[in-house]
MARBA-3410 file (N, C-alpha, C, O; in Angstrom, 1 decimal):
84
110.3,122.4,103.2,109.2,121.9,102.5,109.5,120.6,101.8,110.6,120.3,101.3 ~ 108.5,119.9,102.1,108.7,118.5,101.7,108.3,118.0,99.7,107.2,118.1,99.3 ~ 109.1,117.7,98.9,109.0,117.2,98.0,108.2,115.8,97.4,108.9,114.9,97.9 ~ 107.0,115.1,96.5,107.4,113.9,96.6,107.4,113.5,94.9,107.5,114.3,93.9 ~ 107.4,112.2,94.9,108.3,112.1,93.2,106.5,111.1,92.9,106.0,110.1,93.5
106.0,111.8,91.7,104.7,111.3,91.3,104.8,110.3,89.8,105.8,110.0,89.2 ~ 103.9,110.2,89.7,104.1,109.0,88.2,102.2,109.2,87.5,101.2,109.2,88.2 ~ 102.3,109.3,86.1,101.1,108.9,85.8,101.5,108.5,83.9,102.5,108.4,83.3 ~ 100.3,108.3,83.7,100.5,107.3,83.0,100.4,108.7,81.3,99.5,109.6,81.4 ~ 101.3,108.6,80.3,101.3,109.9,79.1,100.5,109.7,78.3,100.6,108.7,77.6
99.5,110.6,78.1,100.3,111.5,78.6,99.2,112.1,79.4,98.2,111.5,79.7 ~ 99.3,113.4,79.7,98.9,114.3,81.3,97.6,114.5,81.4,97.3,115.0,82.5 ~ 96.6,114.2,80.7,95.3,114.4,80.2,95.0,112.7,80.7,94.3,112.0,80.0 ~ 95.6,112.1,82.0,95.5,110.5,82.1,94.8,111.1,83.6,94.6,112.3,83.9 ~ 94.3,109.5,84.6,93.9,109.4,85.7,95.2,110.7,86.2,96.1,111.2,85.7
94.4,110.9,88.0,95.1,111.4,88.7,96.4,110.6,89.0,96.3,109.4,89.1 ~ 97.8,111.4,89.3,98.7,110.9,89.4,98.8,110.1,90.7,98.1,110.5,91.6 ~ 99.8,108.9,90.9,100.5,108.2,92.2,101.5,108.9,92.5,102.4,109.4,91.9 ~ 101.2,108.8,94.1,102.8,109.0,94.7,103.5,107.8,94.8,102.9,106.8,95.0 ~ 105.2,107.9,94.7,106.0,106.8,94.8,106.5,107.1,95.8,106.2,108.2,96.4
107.3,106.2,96.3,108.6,106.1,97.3,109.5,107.1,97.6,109.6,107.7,96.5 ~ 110.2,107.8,98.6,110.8,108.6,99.1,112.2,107.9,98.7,112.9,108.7,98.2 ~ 112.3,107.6,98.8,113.6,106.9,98.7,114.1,107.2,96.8,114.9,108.0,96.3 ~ 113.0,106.0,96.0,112.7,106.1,94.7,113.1,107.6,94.0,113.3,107.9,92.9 ~ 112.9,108.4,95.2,112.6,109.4,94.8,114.0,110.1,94.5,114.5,110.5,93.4
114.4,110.1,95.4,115.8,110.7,96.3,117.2,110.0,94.4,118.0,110.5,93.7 ~ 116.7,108.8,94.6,117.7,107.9,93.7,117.4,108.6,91.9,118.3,108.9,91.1 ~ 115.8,108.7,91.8,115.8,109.0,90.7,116.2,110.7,90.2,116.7,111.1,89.2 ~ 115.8,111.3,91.1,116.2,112.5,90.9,117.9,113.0,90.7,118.1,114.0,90.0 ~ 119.0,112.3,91.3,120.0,112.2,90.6,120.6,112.5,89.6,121.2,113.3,89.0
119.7,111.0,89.4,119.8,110.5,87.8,119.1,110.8,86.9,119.4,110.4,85.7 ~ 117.7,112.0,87.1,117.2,112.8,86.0,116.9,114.6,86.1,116.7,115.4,85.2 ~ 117.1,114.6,87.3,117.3,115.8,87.3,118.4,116.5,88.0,118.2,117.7,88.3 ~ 119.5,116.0,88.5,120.7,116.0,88.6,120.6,117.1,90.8,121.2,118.0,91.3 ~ 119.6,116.3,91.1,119.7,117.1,93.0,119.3,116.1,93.2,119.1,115.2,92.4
119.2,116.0,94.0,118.9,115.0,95.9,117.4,115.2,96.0,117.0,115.4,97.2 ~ 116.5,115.3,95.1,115.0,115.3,95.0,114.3,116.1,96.2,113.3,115.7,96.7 ~ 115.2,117.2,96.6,114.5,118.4,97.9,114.0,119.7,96.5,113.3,120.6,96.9 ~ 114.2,119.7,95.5,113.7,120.4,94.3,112.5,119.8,93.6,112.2,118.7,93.7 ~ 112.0,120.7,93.1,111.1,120.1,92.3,111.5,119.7,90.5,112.2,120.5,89.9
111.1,119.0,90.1,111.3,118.3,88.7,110.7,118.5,87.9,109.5,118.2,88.2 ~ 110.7,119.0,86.8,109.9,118.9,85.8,109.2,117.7,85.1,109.6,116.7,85.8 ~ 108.6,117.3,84.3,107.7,116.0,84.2,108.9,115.6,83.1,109.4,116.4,82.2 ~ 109.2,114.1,83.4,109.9,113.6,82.2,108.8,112.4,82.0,108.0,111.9,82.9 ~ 109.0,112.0,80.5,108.6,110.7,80.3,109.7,109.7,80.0,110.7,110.0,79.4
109.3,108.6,80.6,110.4,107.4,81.0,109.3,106.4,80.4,108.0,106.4,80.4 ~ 110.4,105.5,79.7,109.8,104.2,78.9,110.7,103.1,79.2,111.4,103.3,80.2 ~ 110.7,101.8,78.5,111.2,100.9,79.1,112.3,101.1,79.3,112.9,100.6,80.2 ~ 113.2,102.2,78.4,114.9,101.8,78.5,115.4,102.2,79.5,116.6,102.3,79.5 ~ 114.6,102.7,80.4,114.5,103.1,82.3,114.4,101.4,83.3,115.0,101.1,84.3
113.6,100.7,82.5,113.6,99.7,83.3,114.8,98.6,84.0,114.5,98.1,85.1 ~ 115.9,98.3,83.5,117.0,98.0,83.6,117.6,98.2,84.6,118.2,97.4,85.3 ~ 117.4,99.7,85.0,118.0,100.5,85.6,117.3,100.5,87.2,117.6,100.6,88.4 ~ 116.0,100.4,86.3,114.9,100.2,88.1,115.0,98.9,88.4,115.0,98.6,89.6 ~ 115.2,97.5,87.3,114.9,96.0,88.3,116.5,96.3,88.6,117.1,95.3,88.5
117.6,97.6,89.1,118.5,96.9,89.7,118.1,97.7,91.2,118.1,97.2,92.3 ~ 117.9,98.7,91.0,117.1,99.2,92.5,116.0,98.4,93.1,116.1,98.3,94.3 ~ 114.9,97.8,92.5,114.1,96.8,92.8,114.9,95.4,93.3,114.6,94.7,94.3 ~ 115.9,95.4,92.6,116.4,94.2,93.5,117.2,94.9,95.0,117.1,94.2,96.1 ~ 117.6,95.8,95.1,118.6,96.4,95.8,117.3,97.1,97.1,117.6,98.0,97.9
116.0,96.5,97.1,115.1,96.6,97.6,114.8,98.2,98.1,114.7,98.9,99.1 ~ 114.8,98.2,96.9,113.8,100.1,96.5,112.6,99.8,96.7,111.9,99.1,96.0 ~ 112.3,100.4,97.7,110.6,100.8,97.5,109.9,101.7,96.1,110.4,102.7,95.6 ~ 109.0,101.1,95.8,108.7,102.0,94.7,109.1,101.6,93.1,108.4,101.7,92.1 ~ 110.5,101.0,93.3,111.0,100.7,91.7,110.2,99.5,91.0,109.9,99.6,89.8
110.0,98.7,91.6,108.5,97.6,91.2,107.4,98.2,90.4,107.2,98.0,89.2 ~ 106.9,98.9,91.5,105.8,99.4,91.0,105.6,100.6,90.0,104.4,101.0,89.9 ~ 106.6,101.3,89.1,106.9,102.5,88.2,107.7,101.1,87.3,107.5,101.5,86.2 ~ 108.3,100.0,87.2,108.5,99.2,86.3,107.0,98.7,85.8,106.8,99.1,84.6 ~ 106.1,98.0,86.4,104.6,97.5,86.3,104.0,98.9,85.9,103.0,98.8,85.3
104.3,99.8,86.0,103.6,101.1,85.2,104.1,101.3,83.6,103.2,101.5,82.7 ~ 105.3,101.4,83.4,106.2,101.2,82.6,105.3,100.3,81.7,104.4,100.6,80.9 ~ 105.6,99.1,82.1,105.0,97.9,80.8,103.5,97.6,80.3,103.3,97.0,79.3 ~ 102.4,98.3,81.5,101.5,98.8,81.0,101.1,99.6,80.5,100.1,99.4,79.7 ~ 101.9,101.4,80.7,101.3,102.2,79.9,102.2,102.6,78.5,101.9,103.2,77.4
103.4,102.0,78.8,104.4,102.2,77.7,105.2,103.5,78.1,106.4,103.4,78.4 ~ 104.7,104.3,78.1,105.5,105.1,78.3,104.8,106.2,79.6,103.5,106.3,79.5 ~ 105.3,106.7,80.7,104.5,107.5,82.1,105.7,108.3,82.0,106.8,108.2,81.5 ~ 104.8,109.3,82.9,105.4,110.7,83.3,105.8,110.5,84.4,105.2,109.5,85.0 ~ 106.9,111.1,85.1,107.0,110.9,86.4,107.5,112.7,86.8,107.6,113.5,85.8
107.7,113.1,87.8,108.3,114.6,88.8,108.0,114.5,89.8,107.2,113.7,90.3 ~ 108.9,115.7,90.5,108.6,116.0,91.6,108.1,117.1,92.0,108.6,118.0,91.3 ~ 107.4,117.5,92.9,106.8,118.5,93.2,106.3,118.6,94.8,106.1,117.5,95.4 ~ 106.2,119.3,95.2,106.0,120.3,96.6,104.7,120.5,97.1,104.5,121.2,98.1
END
């Protein structure tokens, strides 16, 4: 079963969520929920002191890391997980 890693803007009572990048996906789940993003995630909220971290995968030409930074500095703070 296929997983994908969503984002919306916090808190959960916001528009319907975006899907991000497979990849984005795979990298962030790692680093916040500690698997290879084939699990599902619980919803974290991520604020800027995430961003750092994504313009180096955005440079490292991540799909996805762009666009969850440009969410970032708009909504201040978004939800992201993964789910099935």
């Amino acid at each position: 079963m296929s997983t994908d890693l969503y984002w919306m803007p916090s808190p959960k009572e916001s528009p319907p969520p975006e899907v991000l990048d497979t990849d984005l996906k795979r990298i962030l789940a790692r680093r916040l929920w500690n698997h290879d993003g084939s699990l599902h995630g619980e919803a974290r909220e991520v604020t800027s002191a995430l961003i750092p971290y994504l313009e180096g995968l955005a440079d490292g030409g991540v799909d996805g890391a762009a666009e969850l930074i440009a969410a970032i500095r708009e909504h201040h703070t978004v939800l992201i997980w993964i789910e099935g």
